[in-house]
C-alpha positions as CSV (number, residue, x, y, z in Angstrom):
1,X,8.0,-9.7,14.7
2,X,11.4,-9.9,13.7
3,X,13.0,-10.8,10.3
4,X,16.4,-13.5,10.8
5,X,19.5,-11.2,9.9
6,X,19.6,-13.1,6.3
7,X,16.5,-12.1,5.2
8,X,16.8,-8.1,6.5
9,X,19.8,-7.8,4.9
10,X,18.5,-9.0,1.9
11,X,15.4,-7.1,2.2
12,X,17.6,-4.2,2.8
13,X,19.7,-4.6,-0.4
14,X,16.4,-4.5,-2.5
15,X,15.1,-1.6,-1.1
16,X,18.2,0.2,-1.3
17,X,18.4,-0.5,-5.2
18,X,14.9,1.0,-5.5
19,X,15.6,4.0,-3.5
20,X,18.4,4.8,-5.3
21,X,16.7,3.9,-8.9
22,X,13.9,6.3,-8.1
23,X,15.5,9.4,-6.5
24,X,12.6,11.7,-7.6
25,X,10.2,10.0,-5.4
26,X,12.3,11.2,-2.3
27,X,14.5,14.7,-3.3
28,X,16.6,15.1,-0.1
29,X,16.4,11.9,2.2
30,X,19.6,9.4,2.3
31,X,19.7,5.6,1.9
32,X,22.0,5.3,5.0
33,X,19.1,8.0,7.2
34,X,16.5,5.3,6.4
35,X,18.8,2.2,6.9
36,X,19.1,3.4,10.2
37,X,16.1,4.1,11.4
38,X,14.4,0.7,9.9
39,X,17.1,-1.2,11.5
40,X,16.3,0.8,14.8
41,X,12.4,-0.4,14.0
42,X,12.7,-4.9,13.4
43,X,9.0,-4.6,13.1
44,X,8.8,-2.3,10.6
45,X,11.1,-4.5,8.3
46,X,9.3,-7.4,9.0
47,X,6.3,-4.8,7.3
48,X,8.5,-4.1,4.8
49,X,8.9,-7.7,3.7
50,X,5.2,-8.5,4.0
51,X,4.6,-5.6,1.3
52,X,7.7,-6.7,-0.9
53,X,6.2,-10.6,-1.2
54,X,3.0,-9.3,-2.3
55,X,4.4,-8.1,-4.9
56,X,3.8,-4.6,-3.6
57,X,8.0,-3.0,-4.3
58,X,7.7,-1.0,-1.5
59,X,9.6,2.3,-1.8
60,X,10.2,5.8,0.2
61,X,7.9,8.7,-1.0
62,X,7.3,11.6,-0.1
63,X,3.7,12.2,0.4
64,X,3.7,15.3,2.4
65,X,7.2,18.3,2.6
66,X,5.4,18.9,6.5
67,X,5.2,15.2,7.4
68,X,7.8,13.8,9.8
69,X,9.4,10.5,9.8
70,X,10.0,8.1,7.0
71,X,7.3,7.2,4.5
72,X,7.0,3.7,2.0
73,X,4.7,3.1,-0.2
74,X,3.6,0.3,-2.8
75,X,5.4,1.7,-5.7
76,X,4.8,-1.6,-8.1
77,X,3.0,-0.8,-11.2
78,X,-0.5,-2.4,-10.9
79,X,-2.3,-2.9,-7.7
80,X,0.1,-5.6,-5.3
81,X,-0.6,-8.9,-6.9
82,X,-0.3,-10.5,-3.7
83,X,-3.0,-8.6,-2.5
84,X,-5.8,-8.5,-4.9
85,X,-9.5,-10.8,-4.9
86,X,-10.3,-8.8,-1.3
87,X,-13.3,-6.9,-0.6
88,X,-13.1,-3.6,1.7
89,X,-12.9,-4.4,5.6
90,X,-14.0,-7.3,7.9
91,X,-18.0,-6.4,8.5
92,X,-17.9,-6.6,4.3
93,X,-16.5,-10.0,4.6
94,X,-18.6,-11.2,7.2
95,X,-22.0,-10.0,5.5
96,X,-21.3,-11.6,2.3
97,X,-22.8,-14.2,2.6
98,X,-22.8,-15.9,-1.2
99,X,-18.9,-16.6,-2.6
100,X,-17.4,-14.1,0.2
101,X,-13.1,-13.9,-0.9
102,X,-10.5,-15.1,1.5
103,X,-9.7,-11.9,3.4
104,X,-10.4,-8.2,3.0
105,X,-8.2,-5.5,2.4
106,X,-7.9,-3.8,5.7
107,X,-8.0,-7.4,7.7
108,X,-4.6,-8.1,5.8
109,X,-3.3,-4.8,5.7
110,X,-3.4,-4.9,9.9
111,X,-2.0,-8.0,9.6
112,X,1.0,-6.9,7.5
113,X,1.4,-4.1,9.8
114,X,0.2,-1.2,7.2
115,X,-2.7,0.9,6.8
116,X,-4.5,1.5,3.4
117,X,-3.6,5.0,1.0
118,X,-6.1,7.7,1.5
119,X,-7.5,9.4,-1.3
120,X,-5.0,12.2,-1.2
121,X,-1.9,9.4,-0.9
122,X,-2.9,7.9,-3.5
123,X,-3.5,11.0,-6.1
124,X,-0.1,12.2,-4.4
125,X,1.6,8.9,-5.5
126,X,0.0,9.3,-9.0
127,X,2.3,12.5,-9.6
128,X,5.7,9.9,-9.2
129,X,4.7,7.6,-12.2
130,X,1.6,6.0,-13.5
131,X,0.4,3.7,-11.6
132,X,-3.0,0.8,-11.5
133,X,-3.4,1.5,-15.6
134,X,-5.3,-1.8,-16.0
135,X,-5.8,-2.6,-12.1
136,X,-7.1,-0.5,-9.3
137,X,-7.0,-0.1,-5.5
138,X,-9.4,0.0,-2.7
139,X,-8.5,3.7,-0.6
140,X,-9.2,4.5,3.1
141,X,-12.9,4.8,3.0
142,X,-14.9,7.9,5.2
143,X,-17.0,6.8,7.8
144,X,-19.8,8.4,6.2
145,X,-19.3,6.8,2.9
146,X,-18.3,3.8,5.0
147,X,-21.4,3.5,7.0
148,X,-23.6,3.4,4.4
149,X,-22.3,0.2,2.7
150,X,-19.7,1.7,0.3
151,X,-16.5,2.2,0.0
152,X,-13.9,3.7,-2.4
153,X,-11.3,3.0,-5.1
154,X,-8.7,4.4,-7.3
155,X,-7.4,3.9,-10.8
156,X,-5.7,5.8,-13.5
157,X,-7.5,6.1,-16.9
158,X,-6.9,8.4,-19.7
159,X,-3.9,10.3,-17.5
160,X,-6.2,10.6,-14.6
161,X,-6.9,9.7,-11.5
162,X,-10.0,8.2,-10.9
163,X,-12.3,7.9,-7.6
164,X,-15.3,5.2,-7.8
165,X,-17.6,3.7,-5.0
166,X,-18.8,-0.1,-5.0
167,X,-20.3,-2.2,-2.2
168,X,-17.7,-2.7,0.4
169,X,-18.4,-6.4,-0.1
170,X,-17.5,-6.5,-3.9
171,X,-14.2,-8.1,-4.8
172,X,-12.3,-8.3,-8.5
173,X,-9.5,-10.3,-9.5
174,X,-8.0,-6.7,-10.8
175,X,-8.7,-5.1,-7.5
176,X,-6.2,-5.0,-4.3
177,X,-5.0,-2.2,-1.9
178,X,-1.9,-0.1,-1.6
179,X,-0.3,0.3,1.7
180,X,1.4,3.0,3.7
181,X,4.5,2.4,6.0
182,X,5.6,5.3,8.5
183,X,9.3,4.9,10.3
Protein backbone atom coordinates (compact mmCIF):
# COMPACT_ATOMS: atom_id res chain seq x y z
CA UNK A 1 0.00 0.00 0.00
CA UNK A 2 1.00 3.28 -0.72
CA UNK A 3 0.62 6.56 1.30
CA UNK A 4 -0.79 9.82 -1.16
CA UNK A 5 2.39 12.20 -1.40
CA UNK A 6 0.57 14.58 1.33
CA UNK A 7 0.49 12.28 3.94
CA UNK A 8 4.30 10.77 3.34
CA UNK A 9 5.65 14.00 3.40
CA UNK A 10 3.99 14.73 6.36
CA UNK A 11 4.77 11.44 7.90
CA UNK A 12 8.23 12.20 6.87
CA UNK A 13 8.54 15.62 8.59
CA UNK A 14 7.52 13.90 12.01
CA UNK A 15 9.87 11.30 11.88
CA UNK A 16 12.49 13.44 10.95
CA UNK A 17 11.96 15.74 14.10
CA UNK A 18 12.17 12.61 16.21
CA UNK A 19 15.21 11.31 14.72
CA UNK A 20 16.86 14.32 15.14
CA UNK A 21 15.41 14.89 18.87
CA UNK A 22 16.80 11.55 19.87
CA UNK A 23 20.22 11.18 18.25
CA UNK A 24 21.45 8.73 21.00
CA UNK A 25 19.09 6.12 19.81
CA UNK A 26 20.99 6.00 16.44
CA UNK A 27 24.97 7.34 16.84
CA UNK A 28 26.12 7.29 13.17
CA UNK A 29 23.05 6.96 10.76
CA UNK A 30 21.75 10.29 8.74
CA UNK A 31 18.23 11.62 8.37
CA UNK A 32 18.73 12.00 4.56
CA UNK A 33 20.28 7.81 4.40
CA UNK A 34 16.90 6.85 5.90
CA UNK A 35 14.69 9.36 3.88
CA UNK A 36 15.99 7.67 1.01
CA UNK A 37 15.65 4.34 1.49
CA UNK A 38 11.88 4.69 2.94
CA UNK A 39 11.03 6.64 0.01
CA UNK A 40 12.66 3.78 -2.14
CA UNK A 41 10.24 1.34 0.10
CA UNK A 42 6.14 3.14 -0.21
CA UNK A 43 5.11 0.13 1.83
CA UNK A 44 7.23 0.55 4.44
CA UNK A 45 5.90 4.18 4.99
CA UNK A 46 2.55 3.13 4.73
CA UNK A 47 3.97 0.81 8.05
CA UNK A 48 5.34 3.66 9.38
CA UNK A 49 2.09 5.57 9.45
CA UNK A 50 0.15 2.62 10.82
CA UNK A 51 2.64 2.60 13.89
CA UNK A 52 2.59 6.54 14.21
CA UNK A 53 -1.64 6.62 14.50
CA UNK A 54 -1.49 4.12 17.18
CA UNK A 55 0.12 6.25 18.98
CA UNK A 56 3.24 4.08 18.71
CA UNK A 57 6.09 7.48 17.68
CA UNK A 58 7.92 5.30 15.74
CA UNK A 59 11.71 6.01 15.74
CA UNK A 60 15.23 4.54 14.24
CA UNK A 61 17.21 2.43 16.86
CA UNK A 62 19.77 0.70 16.85
CA UNK A 63 19.14 -2.67 18.23
CA UNK A 64 22.10 -4.58 16.97
CA UNK A 65 26.07 -2.67 15.71
CA UNK A 66 26.01 -6.23 13.28
CA UNK A 67 22.49 -5.77 11.98
CA UNK A 68 22.07 -4.40 8.36
CA UNK A 69 19.48 -2.15 7.08
CA UNK A 70 17.40 0.40 8.81
CA UNK A 71 15.66 -0.38 12.11
CA UNK A 72 12.24 1.61 13.77
CA UNK A 73 10.84 0.93 16.66
CA UNK A 74 7.84 2.15 18.91
CA UNK A 75 9.72 4.65 20.92
CA UNK A 76 6.32 6.26 22.65
CA UNK A 77 6.47 6.07 26.42
CA UNK A 78 3.81 3.53 27.43
CA UNK A 79 2.72 0.57 25.43
CA UNK A 80 1.00 2.19 21.73
CA UNK A 81 -2.35 3.32 22.86
CA UNK A 82 -3.73 2.44 19.69
CA UNK A 83 -2.77 -0.96 20.20
CA UNK A 84 -3.61 -2.14 23.63
CA UNK A 85 -7.06 -4.46 24.91
CA UNK A 86 -5.39 -7.47 22.51
CA UNK A 87 -4.60 -10.81 23.61
CA UNK A 88 -1.31 -12.71 22.07
CA UNK A 89 -1.94 -14.29 18.42
CA UNK A 90 -5.05 -15.44 16.48
CA UNK A 91 -5.49 -19.27 17.95
CA UNK A 92 -5.71 -17.08 21.54
CA UNK A 93 -8.46 -15.19 20.00
CA UNK A 94 -10.30 -17.87 18.51
CA UNK A 95 -10.24 -20.14 21.78
CA UNK A 96 -11.55 -17.49 23.94
CA UNK A 97 -14.56 -18.14 23.91
CA UNK A 98 -16.21 -15.83 26.99
CA UNK A 99 -15.55 -11.79 26.23
CA UNK A 100 -12.67 -12.61 23.54
CA UNK A 101 -11.11 -8.51 22.58
CA UNK A 102 -11.31 -7.21 19.06
CA UNK A 103 -8.08 -8.42 17.63
CA UNK A 104 -4.80 -9.91 18.89
CA UNK A 105 -1.46 -8.50 18.87
CA UNK A 106 0.23 -10.36 16.12
CA UNK A 107 -3.17 -10.41 13.86
CA UNK A 108 -2.68 -6.46 13.84
CA UNK A 109 0.85 -6.33 13.89
CA UNK A 110 0.78 -8.46 10.23
CA UNK A 111 -1.70 -6.24 9.30
CA UNK A 112 0.23 -3.08 9.94
CA UNK A 113 3.08 -4.63 8.30
CA UNK A 114 5.34 -5.20 11.55
CA UNK A 115 6.46 -7.92 13.64
CA UNK A 116 6.31 -7.93 17.47
CA UNK A 117 9.95 -6.99 19.76
CA UNK A 118 11.66 -10.00 21.01
CA UNK A 119 12.71 -10.32 24.40
CA UNK A 120 16.17 -9.12 23.58
CA UNK A 121 14.62 -5.90 21.42
CA UNK A 122 12.82 -4.99 23.91
CA UNK A 123 15.52 -5.07 27.00
CA UNK A 124 17.80 -3.46 24.10
CA UNK A 125 15.23 -0.60 23.79
CA UNK A 126 15.06 -0.32 27.59
CA UNK A 127 18.78 0.98 27.55
CA UNK A 128 17.45 4.30 25.22
CA UNK A 129 14.90 5.63 27.93
CA UNK A 130 12.37 4.10 30.18
CA UNK A 131 9.86 2.89 28.70
CA UNK A 132 5.96 0.92 29.68
CA UNK A 133 6.51 2.36 33.53
CA UNK A 134 2.73 1.92 34.17
CA UNK A 135 1.85 -0.25 30.91
CA UNK A 136 3.44 -3.27 29.41
CA UNK A 137 3.85 -5.15 26.11
CA UNK A 138 3.26 -8.58 24.81
CA UNK A 139 7.01 -9.86 23.19
CA UNK A 140 7.58 -12.52 20.49
CA UNK A 141 6.71 -15.55 22.35
CA UNK A 142 8.95 -19.19 21.81
CA UNK A 143 7.30 -21.86 20.32
CA UNK A 144 7.84 -23.86 23.29
CA UNK A 145 6.40 -21.40 25.69
CA UNK A 146 3.96 -20.66 22.90
CA UNK A 147 2.72 -24.19 22.58
CA UNK A 148 1.84 -24.65 25.80
CA UNK A 149 -0.79 -21.87 26.07
CA UNK A 150 1.48 -18.99 27.23
CA UNK A 151 3.01 -16.34 26.09
CA UNK A 152 5.25 -13.39 27.27
CA UNK A 153 5.36 -9.74 28.36
CA UNK A 154 7.57 -6.95 29.30
CA UNK A 155 7.42 -3.97 31.62
CA UNK A 156 9.80 -1.81 33.50
CA UNK A 157 9.40 -1.69 37.35
CA UNK A 158 11.82 -0.42 39.93
CA UNK A 159 14.56 0.38 36.92
CA UNK A 160 14.16 -3.06 35.52
CA UNK A 161 13.09 -4.90 33.01
CA UNK A 162 10.60 -7.34 33.63
CA UNK A 163 9.70 -10.72 31.78
CA UNK A 164 6.12 -12.35 32.85
CA UNK A 165 4.02 -15.16 31.24
CA UNK A 166 -0.04 -15.09 31.19
CA UNK A 167 -2.42 -17.14 29.03
CA UNK A 168 -2.05 -16.17 25.46
CA UNK A 169 -5.79 -15.39 25.61
CA UNK A 170 -5.64 -12.78 28.51
CA UNK A 171 -6.01 -9.20 27.52
CA UNK A 172 -5.70 -5.75 29.74
CA UNK A 173 -6.59 -2.35 28.98
CA UNK A 174 -2.72 -1.54 30.10
CA UNK A 175 -1.40 -4.15 27.75
CA UNK A 176 -0.49 -3.69 23.91
CA UNK A 177 2.59 -4.68 21.75
CA UNK A 178 5.65 -2.86 20.38
CA UNK A 179 6.60 -3.30 16.83
CA UNK A 180 9.69 -3.59 14.77
CA UNK A 181 10.23 -2.07 11.27
CA UNK A 182 13.27 -3.18 9.08
CA UNK A 183 14.15 -0.94 5.70
Amino acid sequence: MALPTEQQTKLLSVLKERFEKHMERHPGIEWQHVEQKLLAQPEKLWSLNEMEESKGEPDVVVLNVEEDGIIFVDCAPESPKGRRSVCYDHAALEARKKFPPENSAMNKADEMGIDLLTEEQYRKLQEFGSFDLKTSSWVKTPDAIRSKGGALFCDRRYDTVFVYHNGADSYYASRGFRGVLKV
